[in-house]
C-alpha positions as CSV (number, residue, x, y, z in Angstrom):
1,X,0.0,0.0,0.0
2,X,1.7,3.3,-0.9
3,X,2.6,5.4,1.8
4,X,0.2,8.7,2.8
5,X,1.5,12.1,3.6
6,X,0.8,13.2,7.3
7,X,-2.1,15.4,7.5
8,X,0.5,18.1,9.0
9,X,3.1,18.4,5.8
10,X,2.7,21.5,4.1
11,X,0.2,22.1,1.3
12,X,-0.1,23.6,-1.6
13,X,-2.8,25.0,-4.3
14,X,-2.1,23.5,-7.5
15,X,-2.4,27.2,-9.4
16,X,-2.6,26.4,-13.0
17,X,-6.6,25.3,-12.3
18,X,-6.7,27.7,-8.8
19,X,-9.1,30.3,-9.6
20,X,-10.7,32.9,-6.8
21,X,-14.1,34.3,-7.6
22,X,-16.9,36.0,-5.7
23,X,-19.2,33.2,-5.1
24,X,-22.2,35.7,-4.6
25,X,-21.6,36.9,-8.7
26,X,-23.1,34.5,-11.2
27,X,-20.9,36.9,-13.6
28,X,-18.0,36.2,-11.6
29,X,-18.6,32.0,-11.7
30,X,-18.9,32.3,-15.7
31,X,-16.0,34.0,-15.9
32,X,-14.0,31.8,-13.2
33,X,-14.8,29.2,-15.9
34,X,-13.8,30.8,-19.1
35,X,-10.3,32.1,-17.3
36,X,-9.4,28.0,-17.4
37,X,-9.8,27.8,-21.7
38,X,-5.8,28.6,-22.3
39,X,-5.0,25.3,-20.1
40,X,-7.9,23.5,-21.9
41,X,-6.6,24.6,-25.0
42,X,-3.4,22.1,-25.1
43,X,-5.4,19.1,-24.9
44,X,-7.1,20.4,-27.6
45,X,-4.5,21.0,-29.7
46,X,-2.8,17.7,-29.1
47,X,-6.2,16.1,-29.7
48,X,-6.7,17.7,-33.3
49,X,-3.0,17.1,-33.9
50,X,-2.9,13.0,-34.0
51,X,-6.0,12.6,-34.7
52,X,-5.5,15.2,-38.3
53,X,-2.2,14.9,-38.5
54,X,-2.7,18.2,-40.4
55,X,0.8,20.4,-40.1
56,X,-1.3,23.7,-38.9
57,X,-2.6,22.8,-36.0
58,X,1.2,21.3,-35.0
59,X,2.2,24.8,-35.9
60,X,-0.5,26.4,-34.2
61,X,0.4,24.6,-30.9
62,X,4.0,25.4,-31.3
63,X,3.2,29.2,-31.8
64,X,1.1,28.7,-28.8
65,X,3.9,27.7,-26.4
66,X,6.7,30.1,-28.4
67,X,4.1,32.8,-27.1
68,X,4.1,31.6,-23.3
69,X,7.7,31.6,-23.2
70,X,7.9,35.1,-24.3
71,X,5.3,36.1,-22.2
72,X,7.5,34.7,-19.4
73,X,10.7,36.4,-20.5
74,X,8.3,39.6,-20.5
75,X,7.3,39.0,-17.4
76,X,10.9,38.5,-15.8
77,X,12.4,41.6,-18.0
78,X,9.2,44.1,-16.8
79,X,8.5,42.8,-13.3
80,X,5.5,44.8,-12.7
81,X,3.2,43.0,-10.2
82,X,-0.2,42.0,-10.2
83,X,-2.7,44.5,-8.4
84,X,-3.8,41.7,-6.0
85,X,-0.6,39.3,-4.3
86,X,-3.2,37.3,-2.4
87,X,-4.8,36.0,-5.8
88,X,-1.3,34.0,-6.8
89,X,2.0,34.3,-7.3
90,X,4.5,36.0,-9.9
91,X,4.1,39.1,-12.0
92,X,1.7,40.7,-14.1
93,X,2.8,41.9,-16.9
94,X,2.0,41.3,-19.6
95,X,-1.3,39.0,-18.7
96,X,-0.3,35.6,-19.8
97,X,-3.9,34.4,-20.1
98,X,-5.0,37.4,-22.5
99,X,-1.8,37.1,-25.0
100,X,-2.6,33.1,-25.1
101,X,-5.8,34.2,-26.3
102,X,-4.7,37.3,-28.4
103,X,-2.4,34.5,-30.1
104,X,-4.8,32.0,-30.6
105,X,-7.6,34.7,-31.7
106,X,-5.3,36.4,-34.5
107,X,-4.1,32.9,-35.7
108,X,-7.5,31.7,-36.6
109,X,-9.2,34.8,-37.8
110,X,-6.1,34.9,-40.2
111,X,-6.4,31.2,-41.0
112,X,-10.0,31.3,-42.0
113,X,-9.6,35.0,-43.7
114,X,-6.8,34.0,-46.0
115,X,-6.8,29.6,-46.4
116,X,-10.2,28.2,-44.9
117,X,-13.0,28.1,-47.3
118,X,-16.4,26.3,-46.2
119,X,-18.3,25.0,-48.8
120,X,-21.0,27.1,-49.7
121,X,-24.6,26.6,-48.2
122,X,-26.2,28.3,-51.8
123,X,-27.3,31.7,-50.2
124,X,-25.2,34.1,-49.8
125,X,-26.9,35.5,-46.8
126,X,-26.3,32.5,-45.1
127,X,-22.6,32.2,-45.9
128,X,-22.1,35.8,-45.2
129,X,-24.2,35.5,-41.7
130,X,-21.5,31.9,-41.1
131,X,-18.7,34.2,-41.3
132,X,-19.4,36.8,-39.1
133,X,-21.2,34.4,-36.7
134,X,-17.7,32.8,-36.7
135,X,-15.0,35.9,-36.6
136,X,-17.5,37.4,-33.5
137,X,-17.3,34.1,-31.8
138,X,-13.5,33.9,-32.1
139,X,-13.2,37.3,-31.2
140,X,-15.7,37.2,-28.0
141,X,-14.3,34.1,-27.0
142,X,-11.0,35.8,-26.6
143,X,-12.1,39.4,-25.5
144,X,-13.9,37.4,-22.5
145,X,-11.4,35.3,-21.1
146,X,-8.9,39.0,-21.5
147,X,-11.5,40.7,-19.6
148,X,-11.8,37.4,-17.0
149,X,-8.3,38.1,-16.4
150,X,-9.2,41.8,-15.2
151,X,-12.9,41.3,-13.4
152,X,-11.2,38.8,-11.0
153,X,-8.7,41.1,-10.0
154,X,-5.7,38.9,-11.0
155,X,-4.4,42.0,-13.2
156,X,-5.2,45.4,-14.1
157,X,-6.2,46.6,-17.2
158,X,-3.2,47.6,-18.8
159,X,-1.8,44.6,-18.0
160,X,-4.7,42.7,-20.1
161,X,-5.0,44.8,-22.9
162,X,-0.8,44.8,-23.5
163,X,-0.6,40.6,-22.9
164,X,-3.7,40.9,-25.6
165,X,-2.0,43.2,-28.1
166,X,0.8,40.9,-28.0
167,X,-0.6,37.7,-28.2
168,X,-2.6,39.2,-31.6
169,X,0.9,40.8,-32.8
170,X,2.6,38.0,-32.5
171,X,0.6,35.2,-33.4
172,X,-0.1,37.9,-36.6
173,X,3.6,37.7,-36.7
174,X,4.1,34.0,-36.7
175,X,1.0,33.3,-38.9
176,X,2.7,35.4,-41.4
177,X,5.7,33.3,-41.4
178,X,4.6,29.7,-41.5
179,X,1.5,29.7,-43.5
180,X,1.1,33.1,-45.1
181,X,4.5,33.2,-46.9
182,X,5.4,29.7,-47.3
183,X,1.9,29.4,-49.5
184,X,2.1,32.2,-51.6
185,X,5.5,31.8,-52.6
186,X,6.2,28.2,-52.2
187,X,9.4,28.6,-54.1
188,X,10.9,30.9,-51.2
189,X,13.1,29.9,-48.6
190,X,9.9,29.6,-45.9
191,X,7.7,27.6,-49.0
192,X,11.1,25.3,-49.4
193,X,11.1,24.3,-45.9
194,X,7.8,23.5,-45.9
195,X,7.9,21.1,-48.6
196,X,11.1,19.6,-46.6
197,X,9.1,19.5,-43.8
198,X,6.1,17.5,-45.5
199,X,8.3,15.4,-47.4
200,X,10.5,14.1,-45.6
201,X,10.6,10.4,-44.2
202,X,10.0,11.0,-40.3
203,X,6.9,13.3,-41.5
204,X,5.7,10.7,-44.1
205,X,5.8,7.9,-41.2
206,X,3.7,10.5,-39.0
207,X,1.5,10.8,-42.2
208,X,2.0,14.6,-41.3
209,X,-0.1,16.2,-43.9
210,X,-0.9,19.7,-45.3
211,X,-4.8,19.0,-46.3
212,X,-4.9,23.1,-47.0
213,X,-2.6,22.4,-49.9
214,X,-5.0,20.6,-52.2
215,X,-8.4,21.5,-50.8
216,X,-9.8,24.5,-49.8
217,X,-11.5,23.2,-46.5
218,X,-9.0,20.9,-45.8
219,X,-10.8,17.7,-47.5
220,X,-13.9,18.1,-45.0
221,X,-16.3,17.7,-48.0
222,X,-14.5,15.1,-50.2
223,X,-14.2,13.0,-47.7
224,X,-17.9,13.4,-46.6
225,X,-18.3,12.3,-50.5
226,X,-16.1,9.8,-50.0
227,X,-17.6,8.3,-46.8
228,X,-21.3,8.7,-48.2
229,X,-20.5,7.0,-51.3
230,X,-19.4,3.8,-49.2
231,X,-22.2,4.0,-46.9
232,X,-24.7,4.1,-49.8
233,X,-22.7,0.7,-51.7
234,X,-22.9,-0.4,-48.2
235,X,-26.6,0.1,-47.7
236,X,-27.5,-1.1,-51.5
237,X,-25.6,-4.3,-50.5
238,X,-27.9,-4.8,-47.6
239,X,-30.9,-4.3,-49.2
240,X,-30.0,-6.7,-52.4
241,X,-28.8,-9.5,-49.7
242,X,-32.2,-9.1,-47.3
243,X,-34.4,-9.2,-50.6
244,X,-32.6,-12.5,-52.1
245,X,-33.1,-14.0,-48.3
246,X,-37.0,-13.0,-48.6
């Protein structure tokens, strides 16, 4: 049986999920809630990653992280501290929370603005109404858990709106560099490495792929087709076999 610690060692909060809020504020509860979607994030990514094996979202993740250690350097080069030291430890600026989701906000809007294409739904009004619906949930998404950051208390609002400026900078920044470029002029230095990078034999035993490169939406619809298609052979073959066994 594995040994117990004695009630009287001393504890710790684990502060990566530790989040104060006033219990008397249903406001304040959402918000406790939405200030934990940076650390629910990673298991997202890593999720979309092996299960895709698409190349964006392994860059996407790696911008992610490339952020939070800048953020961290910030943090130790400014040293300005949080307006409230009973709500956790370390400094405050820039807000590490609202330049995760600065980062991961301009990353997608960019993404979906300049690669993504849905299929259309045959109205215009409708794919118009998609878009914005889209963009305004990205964007809220990210302006919410920024602002989550400063109704808590666990930095002011300077603090927010700089770690948000930065994350959309630099995730701007970094989408620029590995899909913007490399795309539009494949035959550059960036577009060479990419190819490398896709073609080479470690990536082509990960089956790392690039499904942006040959369809617009990433092969969501032609491999609907695809699936449909063998689900309707599948189905006739049914059909035939019950009406021979009648």
């Amino acid at each position: 049986m594995a040994s117990q610690e004695p009630a009287s060692s001393s504890r710790a909060a684990l502060d990566l999920t530790y989040v104060l809020y006033n219990e008397s504020s249903f406001l304040s509860h959402v918000l406790a809630l939405l200030t934990l979607t940076p650390i629910l994030l990673n298991p997202a990514y890593a999720a979309l990653s092996v299960w895709t094996r698409e190349l964006l979202f392994l860059e996407m993740w790696a911008g992610q992280m490339l952020c939070e250690c800048f953020n961290y350097v910030l943090k130790h080069i400014i040293q300005e501290e949080r307006p409230n030291q009973d709500l956790g430890d370390g400094y405050g600026f820039p807000s590490s929370h609202s330049q995760w989701m600065g980062y991961f906000a301009s990353f997608l809007v960019l993404h979906f603005a300049f690669q993504h294409r849905f299929i259309t739904t045959g109205y215009r009004v409708l794919d118009v109404a998609r878009g914005v619906l889209l963009y305004a949930s990205i964007i809220a998404l990210a302006g919410a858990v920024a602002f989550s950051r400063f109704h808590l208390s666990y930095h002011t609002a300077p603090q927010v709106l700089w770690g948000f400026g930065i994350g959309v900078a630099f995730g701007s920044t970094y989408y620029t560099f590995v899909e913007y470029i490399p795309r539009r002029r494949p035959k550059s230095v960036l577009g060479r490495l990419r190819t490398a990078l896709l073609a080479n034999p470690l990536s082509t035993w990960f089956r790392l792929r690039d499904g942006w490169a040959v369809w617009a939406d990433s092969g969501t619809e032609a491999h609907w087709l695809q699936w449909r298609e063998a689900w309707d052979r599948q189905r006739m073959g049914a059909k035939k076999l019950n009406a021979k066994a009648q």
